[in-house]
C-alpha positions as CSV (number, residue, x, y, z in Angstrom):
1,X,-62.1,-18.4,52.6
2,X,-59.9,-17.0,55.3
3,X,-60.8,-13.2,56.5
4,X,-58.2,-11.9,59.1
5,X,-59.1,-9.0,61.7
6,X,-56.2,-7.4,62.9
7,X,-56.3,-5.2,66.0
8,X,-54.6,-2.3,67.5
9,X,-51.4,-4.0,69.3
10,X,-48.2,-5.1,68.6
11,X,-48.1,-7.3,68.2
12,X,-51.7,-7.3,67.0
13,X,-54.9,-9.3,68.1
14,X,-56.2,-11.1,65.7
15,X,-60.0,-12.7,65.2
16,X,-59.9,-14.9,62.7
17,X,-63.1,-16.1,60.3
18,X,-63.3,-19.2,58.2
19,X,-65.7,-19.4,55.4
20,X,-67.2,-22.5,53.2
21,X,-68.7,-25.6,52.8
22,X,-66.2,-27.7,54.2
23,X,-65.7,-25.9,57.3
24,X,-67.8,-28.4,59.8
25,X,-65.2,-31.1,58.5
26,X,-62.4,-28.7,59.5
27,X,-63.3,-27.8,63.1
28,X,-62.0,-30.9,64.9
29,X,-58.6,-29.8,63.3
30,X,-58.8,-26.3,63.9
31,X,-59.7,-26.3,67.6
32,X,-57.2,-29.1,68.3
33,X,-54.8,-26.5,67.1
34,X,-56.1,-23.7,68.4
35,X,-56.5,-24.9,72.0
36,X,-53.9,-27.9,72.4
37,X,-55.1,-29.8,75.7
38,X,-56.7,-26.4,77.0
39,X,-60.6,-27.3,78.4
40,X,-63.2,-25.8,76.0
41,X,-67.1,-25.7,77.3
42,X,-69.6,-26.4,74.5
43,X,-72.7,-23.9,74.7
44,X,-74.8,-24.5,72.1
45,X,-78.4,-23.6,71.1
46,X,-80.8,-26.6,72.5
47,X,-82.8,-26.3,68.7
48,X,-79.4,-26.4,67.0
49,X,-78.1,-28.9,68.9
50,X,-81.3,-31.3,68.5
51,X,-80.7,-30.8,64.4
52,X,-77.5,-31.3,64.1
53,X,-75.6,-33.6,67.3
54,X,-75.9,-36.2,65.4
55,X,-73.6,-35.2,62.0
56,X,-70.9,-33.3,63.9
57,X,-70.5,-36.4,66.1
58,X,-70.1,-38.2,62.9
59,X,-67.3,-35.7,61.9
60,X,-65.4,-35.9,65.3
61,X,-66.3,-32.6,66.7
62,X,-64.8,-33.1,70.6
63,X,-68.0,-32.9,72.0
64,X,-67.0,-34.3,75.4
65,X,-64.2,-33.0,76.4
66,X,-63.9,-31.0,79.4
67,X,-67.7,-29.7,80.4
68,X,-69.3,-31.1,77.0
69,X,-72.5,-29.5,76.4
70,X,-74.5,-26.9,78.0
71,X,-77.5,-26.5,76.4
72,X,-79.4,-22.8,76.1
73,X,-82.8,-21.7,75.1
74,X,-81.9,-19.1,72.7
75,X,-84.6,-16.9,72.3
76,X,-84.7,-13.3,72.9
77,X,-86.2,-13.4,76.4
78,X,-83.2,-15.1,77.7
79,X,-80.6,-12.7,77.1
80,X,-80.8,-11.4,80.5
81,X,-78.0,-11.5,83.2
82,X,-79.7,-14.0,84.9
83,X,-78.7,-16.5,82.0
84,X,-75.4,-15.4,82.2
85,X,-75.1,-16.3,85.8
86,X,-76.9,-19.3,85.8
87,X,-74.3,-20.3,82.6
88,X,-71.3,-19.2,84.6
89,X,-72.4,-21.3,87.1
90,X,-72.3,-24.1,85.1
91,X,-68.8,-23.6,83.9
92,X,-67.9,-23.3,87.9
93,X,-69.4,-26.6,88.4
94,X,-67.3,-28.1,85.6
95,X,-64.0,-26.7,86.8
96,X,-63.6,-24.2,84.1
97,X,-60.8,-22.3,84.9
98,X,-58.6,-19.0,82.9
99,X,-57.4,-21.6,80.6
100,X,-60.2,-22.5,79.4
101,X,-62.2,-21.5,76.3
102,X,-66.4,-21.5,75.5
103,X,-67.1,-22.2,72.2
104,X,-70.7,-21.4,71.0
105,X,-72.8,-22.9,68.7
106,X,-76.2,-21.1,67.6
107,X,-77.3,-17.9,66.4
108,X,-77.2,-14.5,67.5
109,X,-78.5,-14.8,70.7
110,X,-76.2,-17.5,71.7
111,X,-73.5,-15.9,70.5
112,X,-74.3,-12.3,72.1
113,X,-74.7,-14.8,75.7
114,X,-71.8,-16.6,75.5
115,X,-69.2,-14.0,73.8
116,X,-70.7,-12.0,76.7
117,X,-69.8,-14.8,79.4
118,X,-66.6,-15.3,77.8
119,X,-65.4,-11.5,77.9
120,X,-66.3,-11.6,82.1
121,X,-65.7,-15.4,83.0
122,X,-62.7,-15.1,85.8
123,X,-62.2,-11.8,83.7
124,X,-61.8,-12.9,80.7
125,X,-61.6,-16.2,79.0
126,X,-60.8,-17.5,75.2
127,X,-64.1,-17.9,72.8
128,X,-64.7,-19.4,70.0
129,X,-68.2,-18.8,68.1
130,X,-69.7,-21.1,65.0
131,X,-72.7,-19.4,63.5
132,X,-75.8,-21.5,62.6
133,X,-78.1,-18.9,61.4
134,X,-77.6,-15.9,58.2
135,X,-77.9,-13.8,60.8
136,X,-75.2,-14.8,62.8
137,X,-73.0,-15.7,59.6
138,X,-72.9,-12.3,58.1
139,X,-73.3,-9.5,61.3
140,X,-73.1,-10.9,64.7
141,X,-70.9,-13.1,65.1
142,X,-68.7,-10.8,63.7
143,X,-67.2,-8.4,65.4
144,X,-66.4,-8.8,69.0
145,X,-69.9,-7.2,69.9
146,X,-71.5,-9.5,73.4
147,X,-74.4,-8.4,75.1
148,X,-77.7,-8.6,77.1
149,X,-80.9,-6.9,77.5
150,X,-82.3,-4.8,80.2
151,X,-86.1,-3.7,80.5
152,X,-85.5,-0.2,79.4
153,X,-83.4,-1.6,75.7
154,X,-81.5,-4.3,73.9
155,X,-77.8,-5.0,74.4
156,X,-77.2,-2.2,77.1
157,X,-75.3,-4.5,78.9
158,X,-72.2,-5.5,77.3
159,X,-68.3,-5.7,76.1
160,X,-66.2,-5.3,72.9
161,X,-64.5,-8.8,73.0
162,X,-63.3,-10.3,69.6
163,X,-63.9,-14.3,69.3
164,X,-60.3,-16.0,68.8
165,X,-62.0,-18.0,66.0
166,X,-65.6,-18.0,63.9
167,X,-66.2,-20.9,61.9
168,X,-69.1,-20.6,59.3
169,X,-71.0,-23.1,57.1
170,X,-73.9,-22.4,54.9
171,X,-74.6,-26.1,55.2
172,X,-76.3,-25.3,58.3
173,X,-78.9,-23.0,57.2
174,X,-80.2,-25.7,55.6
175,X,-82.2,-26.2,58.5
176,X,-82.8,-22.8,58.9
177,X,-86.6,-22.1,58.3
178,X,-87.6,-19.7,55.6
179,X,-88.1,-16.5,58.5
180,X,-85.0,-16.7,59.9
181,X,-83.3,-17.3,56.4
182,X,-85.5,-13.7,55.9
183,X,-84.2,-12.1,59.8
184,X,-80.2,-12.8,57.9
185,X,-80.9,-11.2,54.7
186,X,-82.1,-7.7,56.1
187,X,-78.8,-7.9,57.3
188,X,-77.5,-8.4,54.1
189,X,-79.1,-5.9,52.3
190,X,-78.0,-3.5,55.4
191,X,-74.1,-4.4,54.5
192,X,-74.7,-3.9,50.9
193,X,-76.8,-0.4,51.6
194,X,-73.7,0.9,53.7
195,X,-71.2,-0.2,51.6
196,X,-71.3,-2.9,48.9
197,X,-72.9,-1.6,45.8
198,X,-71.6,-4.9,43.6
199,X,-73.1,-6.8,46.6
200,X,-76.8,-5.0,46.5
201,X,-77.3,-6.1,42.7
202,X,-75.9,-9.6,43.1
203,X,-78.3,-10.0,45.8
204,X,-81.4,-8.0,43.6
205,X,-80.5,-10.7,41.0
206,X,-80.3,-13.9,42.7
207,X,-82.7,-13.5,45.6
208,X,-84.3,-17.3,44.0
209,X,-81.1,-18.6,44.3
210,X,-80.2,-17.6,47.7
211,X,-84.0,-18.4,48.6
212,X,-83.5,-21.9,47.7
213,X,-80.0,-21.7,49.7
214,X,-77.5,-22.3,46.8
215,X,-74.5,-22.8,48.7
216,X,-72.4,-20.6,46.1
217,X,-74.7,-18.1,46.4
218,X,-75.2,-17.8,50.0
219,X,-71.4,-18.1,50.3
220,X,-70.6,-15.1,48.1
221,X,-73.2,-13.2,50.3
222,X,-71.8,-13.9,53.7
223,X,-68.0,-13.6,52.3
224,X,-69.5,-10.3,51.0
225,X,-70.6,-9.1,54.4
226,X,-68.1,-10.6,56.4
227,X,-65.1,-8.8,54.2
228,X,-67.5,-5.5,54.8
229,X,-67.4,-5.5,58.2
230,X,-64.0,-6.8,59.1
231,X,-62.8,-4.3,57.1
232,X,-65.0,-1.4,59.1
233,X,-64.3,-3.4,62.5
234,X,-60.2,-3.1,61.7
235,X,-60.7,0.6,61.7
236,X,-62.7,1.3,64.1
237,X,-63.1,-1.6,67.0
238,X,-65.0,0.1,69.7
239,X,-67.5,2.2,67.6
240,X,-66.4,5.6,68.2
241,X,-66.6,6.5,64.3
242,X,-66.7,4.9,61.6
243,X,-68.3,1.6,62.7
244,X,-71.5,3.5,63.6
245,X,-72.0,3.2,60.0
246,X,-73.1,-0.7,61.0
247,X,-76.2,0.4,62.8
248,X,-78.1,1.6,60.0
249,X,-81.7,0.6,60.6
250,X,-81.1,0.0,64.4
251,X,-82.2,3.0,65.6
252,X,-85.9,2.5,64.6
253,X,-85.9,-1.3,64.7
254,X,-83.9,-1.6,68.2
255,X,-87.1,0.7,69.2
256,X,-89.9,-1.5,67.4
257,X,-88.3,-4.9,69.0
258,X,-88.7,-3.2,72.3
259,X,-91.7,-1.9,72.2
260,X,-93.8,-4.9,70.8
261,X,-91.8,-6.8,73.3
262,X,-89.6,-8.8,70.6
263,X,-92.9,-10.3,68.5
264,X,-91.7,-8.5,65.8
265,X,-87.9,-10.2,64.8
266,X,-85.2,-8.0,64.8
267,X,-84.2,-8.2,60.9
268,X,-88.2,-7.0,60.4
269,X,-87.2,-4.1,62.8
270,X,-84.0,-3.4,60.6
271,X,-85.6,-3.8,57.7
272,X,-88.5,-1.4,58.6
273,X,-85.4,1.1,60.4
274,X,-83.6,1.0,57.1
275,X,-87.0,2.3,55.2
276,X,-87.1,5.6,57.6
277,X,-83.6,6.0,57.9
278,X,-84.2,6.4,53.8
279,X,-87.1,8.4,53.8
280,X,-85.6,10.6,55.9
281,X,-82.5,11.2,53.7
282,X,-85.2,11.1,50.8
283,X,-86.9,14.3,52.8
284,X,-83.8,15.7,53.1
285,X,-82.6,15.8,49.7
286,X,-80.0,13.5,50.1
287,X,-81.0,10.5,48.9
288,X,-82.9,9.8,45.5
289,X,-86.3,8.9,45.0
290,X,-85.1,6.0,42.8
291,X,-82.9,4.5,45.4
292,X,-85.7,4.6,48.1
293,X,-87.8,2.5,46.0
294,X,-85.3,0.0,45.1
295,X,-85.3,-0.2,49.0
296,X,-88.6,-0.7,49.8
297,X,-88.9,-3.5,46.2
298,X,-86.3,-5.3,47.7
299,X,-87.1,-5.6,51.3
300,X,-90.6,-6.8,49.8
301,X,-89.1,-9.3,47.7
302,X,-87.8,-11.0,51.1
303,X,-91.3,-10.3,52.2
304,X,-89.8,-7.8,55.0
305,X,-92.5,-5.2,56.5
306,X,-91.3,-1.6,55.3
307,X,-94.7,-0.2,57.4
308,X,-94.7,0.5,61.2
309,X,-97.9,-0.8,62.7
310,X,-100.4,1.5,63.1
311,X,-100.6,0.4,66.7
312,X,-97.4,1.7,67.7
313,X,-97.1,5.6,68.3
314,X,-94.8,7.8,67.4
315,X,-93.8,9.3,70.3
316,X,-93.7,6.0,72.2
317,X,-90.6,5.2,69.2
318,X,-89.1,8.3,70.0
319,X,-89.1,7.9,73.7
320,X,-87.2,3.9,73.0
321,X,-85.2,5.6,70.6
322,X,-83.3,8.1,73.3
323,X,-83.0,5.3,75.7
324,X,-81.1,3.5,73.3
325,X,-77.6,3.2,73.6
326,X,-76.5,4.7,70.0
327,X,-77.6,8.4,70.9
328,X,-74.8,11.0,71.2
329,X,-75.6,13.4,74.2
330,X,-79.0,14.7,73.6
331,X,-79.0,14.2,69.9
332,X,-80.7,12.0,67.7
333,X,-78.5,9.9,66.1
334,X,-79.2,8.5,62.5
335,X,-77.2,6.1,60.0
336,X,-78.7,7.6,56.6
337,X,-78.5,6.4,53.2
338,X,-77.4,9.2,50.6
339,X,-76.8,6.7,47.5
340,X,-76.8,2.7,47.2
341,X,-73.3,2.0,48.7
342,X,-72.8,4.8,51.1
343,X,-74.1,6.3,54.3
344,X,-73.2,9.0,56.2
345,X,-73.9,10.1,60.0
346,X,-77.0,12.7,60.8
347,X,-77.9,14.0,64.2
348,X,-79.6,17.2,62.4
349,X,-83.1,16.0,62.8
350,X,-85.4,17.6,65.2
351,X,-88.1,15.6,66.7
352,X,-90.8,17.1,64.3
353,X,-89.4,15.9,61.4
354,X,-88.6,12.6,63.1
355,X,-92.4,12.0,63.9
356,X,-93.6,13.0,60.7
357,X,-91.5,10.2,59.3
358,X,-92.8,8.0,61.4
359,X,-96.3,8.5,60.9
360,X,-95.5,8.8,57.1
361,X,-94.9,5.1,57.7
362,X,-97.9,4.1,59.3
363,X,-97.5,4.9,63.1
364,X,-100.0,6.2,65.6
C-alpha cells in the first residue's frame, strides 16, 4: 500500500509511505531511486540493529555506503540536544554534506532524533525514516513531527519536517516484545477514538489476532491509522487546527511521563490521558456512559492502566500540564471524545473541574 501526503506548494511536497510485508525486500530499490549516488548516513536503534543487521544485509540494504552506521541508544533519556550534537558530530566526521540524506531505523525516539537532526543538519538535509516499532508504524513516524525533551516537558524542542520516504513492515514487530506491541496499540485505539469508527470495532474484534501479530491484521491496523493521519496531516501540517485532534490523551499522559520521569511508557500515559479526556466529556454531557466504558474495556483488554497512581497529585498534573506545549494562552486545552469516531476541541474547563477528574481517577 502506497499513502501519498501532499503539501501546500506547487508544486507540492510530498512524503510518501509504503505499507506491507514485502517492503524490507523493496528498500534497496527504493532508496537507490530515491537518492541516486547521493550519501545517505544510517542511524539506527543499537537494539534494532543487533536483531535485525543480519537479514537486511541478506536483502542488500546499502549498509555501507557513505557513513554506514551510527548506532543510538534509543531510550527516552536520550532525546536531549546533547544527542543531537554529539550525532551531528558524527555526520561532520563522515563528510556529510547538503546532499546528503539520514535515514533512520528504530522507533519513536529514533525517529523524533534523527528527523530532528535532519530538519537542522547544515539547515536542512533529506530524511528518510523506517519504523520498527507499532508505535512508530502507525503515529510517529508519520507526520513530519521531530523533537527533543527539555527538563520542564517532552518534545519542546522541535520542527515540522516531513520524511521524503517511510518505509513500514509489520515483519519487524515480530521482535517487538509484548509492552511495546501494547505502547503502539494505545495509539491505535487513539486514531480510531478520533476518527475511525470501522477501525475501533475491527480492533475490539481481533485484539487475539493482532496479539499474536497476524500480519494481515496488524497491516489493516497501521494502513488504518496511517490513512487517518495523512489525511488530518494534508489539511492541516503545522497543527494550528484541525491536527490538534491527534493529541487526544497527550495532555494528561505528556504530564504523567514527566512527572514519574518516563517509568511509566508513553502509550500507558495516552491510554490513561484518553480515560480523563472521556470522563471529562462524560461529566460534561457530551459523551455517553456507554462509550466511556467501551473505553476503559478496551484499554484493559491490552492491559493498559486507565487509573493515575495514587502517588501522583493533582495539582502536580496540572502544573506539567500548563507547561506543556499544547496549551492555548492561559487555557486548558483538551482533545475530548463526544462519540466513538469523533472528537472535538475544549478549553471550557476550569481547574476545579479538571482536579476533580483527576482525583476521580485515582490521584493524590
Amino acid at each position: 500500500m502506497k499513502i501519498e501526503i501532499r503539501l501546500g506548494e506547487t508544486p507540492a511536497r510530498v512524503s510518501e509511505i509504503f505499507i506491507g510485508e514485502d517492503i524490507m525486500e523493496r528498500v534497496p530499490g527504493a532508496l537507490q531511486k530515491a537518492l541516486g549516488s547521493r550519501s545517505a548516513y544510517w542511524i539506527w536503534d543499537e537494539a534494532v540493529w543487533a536483531l535485525w543487521k543480519g537479514r537486511v544485509a541478506e536483502l542488500g540494504w546499502p549498509l555501507d555506503r557513505s557513513g554506514g552506521i551510527i548506532l543510538f541508544e534509543a531510550a527516552e533519556p536520550e532525546k536531549r540536544m546533547s544527542s543531537v550534537e554529539l550525532l551531528a558530530r558524527r555526520l561532520v566526521s563522515a563528510g556529510a554534506s547538503r546532499d546528503s540524506a539520514i535515514i533512520a531505523v528504530g522507533g519513536g525516539v529514533t525517529g523524533d532524533v534523527a528527523g530532528f537532526l535532519a530538519s537542522i543538519y547544515m539547515r536542512g538535509i533529506r530524511c528518510f525514516q523506517i519504523p520498527t516499532t507499532l508505535l512508530a508504524q502507525v503515529d510517529s513516524s508519520i507526520g513530519g513531527k521531530t523533537g527533543v525533551d527539555l527538563p520542564e516537558g517532552k518534545n519542546l524542542l522541535g520542527t515540522f519536517e516531513q520524511p521524503e520516504q517511510v518505509y513500514i513492515d509489520p515483519r519487524f514487530l515480530t521482535t517487538l516484545p509484548d509492552e511495546e506491541l501494547r505502547q503502539g496499540m494505545a495509539e491505535v485505539i487513539k486514531s480510531a477514538m478520533i476518527g475511525d469508527e470501522v477501525l475501533w470495532k475491527f480492533v475490539e474484534s481481533n485484539s487475539e489476532a493482532l496479539k499474536k501479530r497476524d500480519f494481515a491484521a496488524l497491516c489493516r491496523i497501521i494502513s488504518a491509522s496511517c490513512l487517518l493521519k495523512s489525511r488530518i496531516v494534508q489539511a492541516d501540517e503545522k497543527e494550528s487546527g484541525e491536527r490538534r485532534a491527534l493529541n487526544l490523551g497527550h495532555t494528561v499522559g505528556h504530564a504523567l511521563e514527566k512527572l514519574t520521569g518516563f517509568r511509566l511508557r508513553h502509550g500507558d500515559c495516552v491510554a490513561t490521558g484518553m480515560v480523563a479526556a472521556a470522563v471529562l466529556s462524560n461529566r460534561m454531557g457530551k459523551l455517553q456512559a456507554e462509550d466511556l466504558q467501551r473505553l476503559e474495556k478496551l484499554c484493559e483488554t491490552w492491559e493498559m492502566p486507565t487509573r493515575i497512581p495514587a502517588s501522583i497529585r493533582s495539582r502536580d498534573i496540572l502544573e506539567a500540564v500548563r507547561a506543556d506545549k499544547k496549551r492555548i494562552g492561559n487555557k486548558l486545552h483538551f482533545i475530548i471524545p463526544v462519540r466513538i469516531g469523533k472528537v472535538i476541541e475544549c478549553t471550557e474547563i476550569d481547574d476545579a473541574q479538571f482536579d476533580q477528574v483527576l482525583k476521580s481517577l485515582g490521584a493524590s
